[in-house]
DSSP file (Angstrom, degrees, kcal/mol; ACC not computed):
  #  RESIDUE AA STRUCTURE BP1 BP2  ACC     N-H-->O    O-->H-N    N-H-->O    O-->H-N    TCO  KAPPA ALPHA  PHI   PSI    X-CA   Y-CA   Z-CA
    1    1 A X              0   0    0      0, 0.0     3,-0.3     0, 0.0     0, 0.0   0.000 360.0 360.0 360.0 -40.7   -9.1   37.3   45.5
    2    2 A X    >   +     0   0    0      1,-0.1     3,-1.0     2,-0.1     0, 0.0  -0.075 360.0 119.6 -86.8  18.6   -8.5   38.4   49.5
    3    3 A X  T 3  S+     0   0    0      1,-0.3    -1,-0.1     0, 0.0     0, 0.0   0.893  70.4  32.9 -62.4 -48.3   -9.8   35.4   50.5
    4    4 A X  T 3  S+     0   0    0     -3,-0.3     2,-0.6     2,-0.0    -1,-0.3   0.015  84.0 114.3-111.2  42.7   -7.4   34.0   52.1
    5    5 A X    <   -     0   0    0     -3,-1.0     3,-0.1     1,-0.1    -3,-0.0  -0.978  62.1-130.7-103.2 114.6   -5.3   37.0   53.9
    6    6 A X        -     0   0    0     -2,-0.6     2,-0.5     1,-0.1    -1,-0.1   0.179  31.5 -92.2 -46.4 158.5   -5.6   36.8   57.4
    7    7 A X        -     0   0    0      3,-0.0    -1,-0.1     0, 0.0     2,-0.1  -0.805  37.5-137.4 -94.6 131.4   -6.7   40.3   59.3
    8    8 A X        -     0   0    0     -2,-0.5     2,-0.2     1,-0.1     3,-0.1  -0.520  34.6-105.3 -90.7 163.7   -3.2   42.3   60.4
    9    9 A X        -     0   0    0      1,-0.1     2,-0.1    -2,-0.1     3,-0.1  -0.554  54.1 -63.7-101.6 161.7   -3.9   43.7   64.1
   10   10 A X        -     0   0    0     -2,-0.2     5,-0.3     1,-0.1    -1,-0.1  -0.031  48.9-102.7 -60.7 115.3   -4.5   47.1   64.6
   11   11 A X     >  -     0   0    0     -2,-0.1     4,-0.6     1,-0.1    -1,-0.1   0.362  31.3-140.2 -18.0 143.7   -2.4   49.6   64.0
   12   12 A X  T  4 S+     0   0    0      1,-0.2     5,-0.1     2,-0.1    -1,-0.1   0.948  97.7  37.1 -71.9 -52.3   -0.7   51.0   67.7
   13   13 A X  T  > S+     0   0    0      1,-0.2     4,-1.9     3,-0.1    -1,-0.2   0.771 109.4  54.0 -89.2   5.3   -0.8   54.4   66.9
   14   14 A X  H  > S+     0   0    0      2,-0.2     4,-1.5     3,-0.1     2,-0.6   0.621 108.9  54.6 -93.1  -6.5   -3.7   54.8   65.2
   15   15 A X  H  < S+     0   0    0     -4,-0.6     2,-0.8    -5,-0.3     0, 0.0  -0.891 106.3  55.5 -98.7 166.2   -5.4   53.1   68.2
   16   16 A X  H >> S+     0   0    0     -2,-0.6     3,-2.1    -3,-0.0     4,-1.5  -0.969 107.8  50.1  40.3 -75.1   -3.7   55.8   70.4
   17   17 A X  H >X S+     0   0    0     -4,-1.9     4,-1.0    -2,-0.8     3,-0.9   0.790 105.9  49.2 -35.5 -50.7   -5.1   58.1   68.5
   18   18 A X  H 3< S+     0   0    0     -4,-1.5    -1,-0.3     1,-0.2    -3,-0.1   0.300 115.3  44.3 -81.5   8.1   -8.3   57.1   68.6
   19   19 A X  H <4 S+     0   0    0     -3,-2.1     4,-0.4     2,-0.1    -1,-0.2   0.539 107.4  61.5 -90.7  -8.0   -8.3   56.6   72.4
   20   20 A X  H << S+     0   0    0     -4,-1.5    -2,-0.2    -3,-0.9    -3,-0.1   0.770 106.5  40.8-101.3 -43.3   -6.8   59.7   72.7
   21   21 A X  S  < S+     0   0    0     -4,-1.0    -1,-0.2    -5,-0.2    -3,-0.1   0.378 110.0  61.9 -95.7  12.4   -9.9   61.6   70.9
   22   22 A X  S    S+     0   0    0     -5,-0.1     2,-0.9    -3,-0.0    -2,-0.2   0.230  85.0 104.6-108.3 -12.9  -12.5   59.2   73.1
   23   23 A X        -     0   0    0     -4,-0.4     5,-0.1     1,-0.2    -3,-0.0  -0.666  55.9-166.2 -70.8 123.6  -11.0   60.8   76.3
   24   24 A X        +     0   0    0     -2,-0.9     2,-0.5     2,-0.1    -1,-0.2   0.474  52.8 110.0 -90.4   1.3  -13.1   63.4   78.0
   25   25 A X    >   -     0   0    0      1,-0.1     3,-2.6     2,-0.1     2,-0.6  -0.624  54.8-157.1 -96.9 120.2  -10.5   64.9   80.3
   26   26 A X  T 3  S+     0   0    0     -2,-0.5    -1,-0.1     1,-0.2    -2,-0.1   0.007  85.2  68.0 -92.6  55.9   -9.7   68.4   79.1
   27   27 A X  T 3  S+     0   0    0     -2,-0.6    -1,-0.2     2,-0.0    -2,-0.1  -0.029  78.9 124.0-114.7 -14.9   -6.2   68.5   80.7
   28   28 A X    <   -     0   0    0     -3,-2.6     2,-0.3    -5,-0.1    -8,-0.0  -0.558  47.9-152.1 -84.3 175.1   -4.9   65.8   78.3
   29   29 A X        -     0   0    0     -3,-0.0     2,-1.1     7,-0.0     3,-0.1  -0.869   5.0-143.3-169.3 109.2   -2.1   66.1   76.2
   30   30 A X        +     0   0    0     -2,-0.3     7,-0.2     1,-0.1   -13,-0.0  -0.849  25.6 161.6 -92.8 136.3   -1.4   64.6   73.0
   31   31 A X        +     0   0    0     -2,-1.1    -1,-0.1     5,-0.1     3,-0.1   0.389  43.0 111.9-112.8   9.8    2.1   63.4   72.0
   32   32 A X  S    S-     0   0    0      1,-0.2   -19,-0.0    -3,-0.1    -2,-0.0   0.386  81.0 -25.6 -51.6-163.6    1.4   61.3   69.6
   33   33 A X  S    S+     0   0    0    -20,-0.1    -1,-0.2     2,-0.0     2,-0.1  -0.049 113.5   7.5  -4.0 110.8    2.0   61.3   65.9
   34   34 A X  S    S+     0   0    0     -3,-0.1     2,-0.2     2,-0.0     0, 0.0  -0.356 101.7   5.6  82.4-157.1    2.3   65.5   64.6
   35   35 A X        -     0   0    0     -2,-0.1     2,-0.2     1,-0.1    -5,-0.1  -0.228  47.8-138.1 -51.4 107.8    2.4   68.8   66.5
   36   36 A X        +     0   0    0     -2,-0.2     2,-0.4    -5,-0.1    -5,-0.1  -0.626  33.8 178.9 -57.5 143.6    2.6   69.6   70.0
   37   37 A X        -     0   0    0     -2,-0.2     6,-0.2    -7,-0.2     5,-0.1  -0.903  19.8-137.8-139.2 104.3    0.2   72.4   70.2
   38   38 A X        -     0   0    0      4,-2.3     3,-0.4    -2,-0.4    -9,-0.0  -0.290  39.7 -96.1 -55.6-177.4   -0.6   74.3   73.7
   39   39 A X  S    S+     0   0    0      1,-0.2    -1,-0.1     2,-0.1     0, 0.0   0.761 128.1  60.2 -58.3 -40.5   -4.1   75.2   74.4
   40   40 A X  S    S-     0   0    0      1,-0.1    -1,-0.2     2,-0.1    -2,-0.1   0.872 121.7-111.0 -64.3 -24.2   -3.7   79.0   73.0
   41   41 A X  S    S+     0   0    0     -3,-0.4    -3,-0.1     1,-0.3    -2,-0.1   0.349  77.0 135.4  88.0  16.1   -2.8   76.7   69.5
   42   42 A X        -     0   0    0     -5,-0.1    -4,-2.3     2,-0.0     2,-0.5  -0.557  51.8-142.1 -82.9 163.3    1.1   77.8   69.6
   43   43 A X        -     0   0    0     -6,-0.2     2,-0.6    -2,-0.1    -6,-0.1  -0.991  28.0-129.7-122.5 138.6    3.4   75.1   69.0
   44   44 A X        -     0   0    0     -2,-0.5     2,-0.5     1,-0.1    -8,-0.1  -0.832   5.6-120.5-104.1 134.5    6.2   75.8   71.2
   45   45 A X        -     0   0    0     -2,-0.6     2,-0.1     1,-0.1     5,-0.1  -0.380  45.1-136.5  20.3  67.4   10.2   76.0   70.6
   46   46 A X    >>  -     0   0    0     -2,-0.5     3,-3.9     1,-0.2     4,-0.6  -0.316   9.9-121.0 -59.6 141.9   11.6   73.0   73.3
   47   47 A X  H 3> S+     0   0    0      1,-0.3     4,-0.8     2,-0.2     3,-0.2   0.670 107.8  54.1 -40.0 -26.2   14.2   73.6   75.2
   48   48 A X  H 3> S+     0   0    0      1,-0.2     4,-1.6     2,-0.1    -1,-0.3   0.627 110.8  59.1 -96.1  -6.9   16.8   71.1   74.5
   49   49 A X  H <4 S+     0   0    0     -3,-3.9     4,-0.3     1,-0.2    -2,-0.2   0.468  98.2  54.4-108.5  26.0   16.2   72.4   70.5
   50   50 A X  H  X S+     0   0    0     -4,-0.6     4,-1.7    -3,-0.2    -1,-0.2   0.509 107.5  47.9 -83.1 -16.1   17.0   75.7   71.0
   51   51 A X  H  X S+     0   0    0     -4,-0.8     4,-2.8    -5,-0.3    -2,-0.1   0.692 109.5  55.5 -85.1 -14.5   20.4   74.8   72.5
   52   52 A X  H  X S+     0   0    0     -4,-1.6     4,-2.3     2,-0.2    -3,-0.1   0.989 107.6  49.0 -50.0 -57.4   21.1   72.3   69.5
   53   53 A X  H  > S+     0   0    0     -4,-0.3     4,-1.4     1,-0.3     3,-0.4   0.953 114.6  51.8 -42.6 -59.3   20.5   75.1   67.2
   54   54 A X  H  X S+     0   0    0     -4,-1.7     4,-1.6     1,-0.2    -1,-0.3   0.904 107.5  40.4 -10.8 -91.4   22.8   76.7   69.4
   55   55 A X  H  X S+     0   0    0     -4,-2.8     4,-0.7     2,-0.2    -2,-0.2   0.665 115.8  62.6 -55.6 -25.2   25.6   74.4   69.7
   56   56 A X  H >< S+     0   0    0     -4,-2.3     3,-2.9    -3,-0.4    -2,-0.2   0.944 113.1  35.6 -71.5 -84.1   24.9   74.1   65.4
   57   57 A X  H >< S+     0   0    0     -4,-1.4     3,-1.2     1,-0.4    -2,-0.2   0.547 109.1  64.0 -56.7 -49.2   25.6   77.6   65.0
   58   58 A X  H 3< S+     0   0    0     -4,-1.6    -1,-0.4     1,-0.3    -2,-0.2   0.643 118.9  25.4 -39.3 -33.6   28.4   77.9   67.7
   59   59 A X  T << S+     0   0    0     -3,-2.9     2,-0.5    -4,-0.7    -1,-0.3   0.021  77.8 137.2-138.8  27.8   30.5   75.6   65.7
   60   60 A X    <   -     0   0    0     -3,-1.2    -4,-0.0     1,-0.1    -3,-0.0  -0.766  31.7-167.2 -95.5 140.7   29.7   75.7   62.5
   61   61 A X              0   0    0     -2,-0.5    -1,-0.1     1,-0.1    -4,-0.0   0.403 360.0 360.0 -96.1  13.0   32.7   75.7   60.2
   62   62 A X              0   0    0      0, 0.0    -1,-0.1     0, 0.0    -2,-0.1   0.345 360.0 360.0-162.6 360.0   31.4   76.7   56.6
């Protein structure tokens, strides 16, 4: 039935990922696909979204 469907090429990020967990260096960083997470396991607040929230709140009319 699948005989004739070509093979689609490999997904990007799921090879990112998987080079990402084939790296030995424990200083790297993912940023891929889900959560930043520090080392302690917190996921931390960035800075340019706590001053949207800001600026949301500052001006919200209703």
């Amino acid at each position: 039935m699948f005989e004739s469907l070509k093979a689609m090429p490999a997904d990007a990020i799921l090879r990112l990922i998987k080079e990402h967990a084939e790296d030995p260096r424990p200083e790297k960083i993912d940023l891929g696909v889900g959560v930043y997470r520090t080392a302690e396991g917190e996921t931390p607040i960035l800075a340019s979204v706590k001053k949207a929230e800001q600026r949301l709140l500052d001006t919200q009319t209703s």
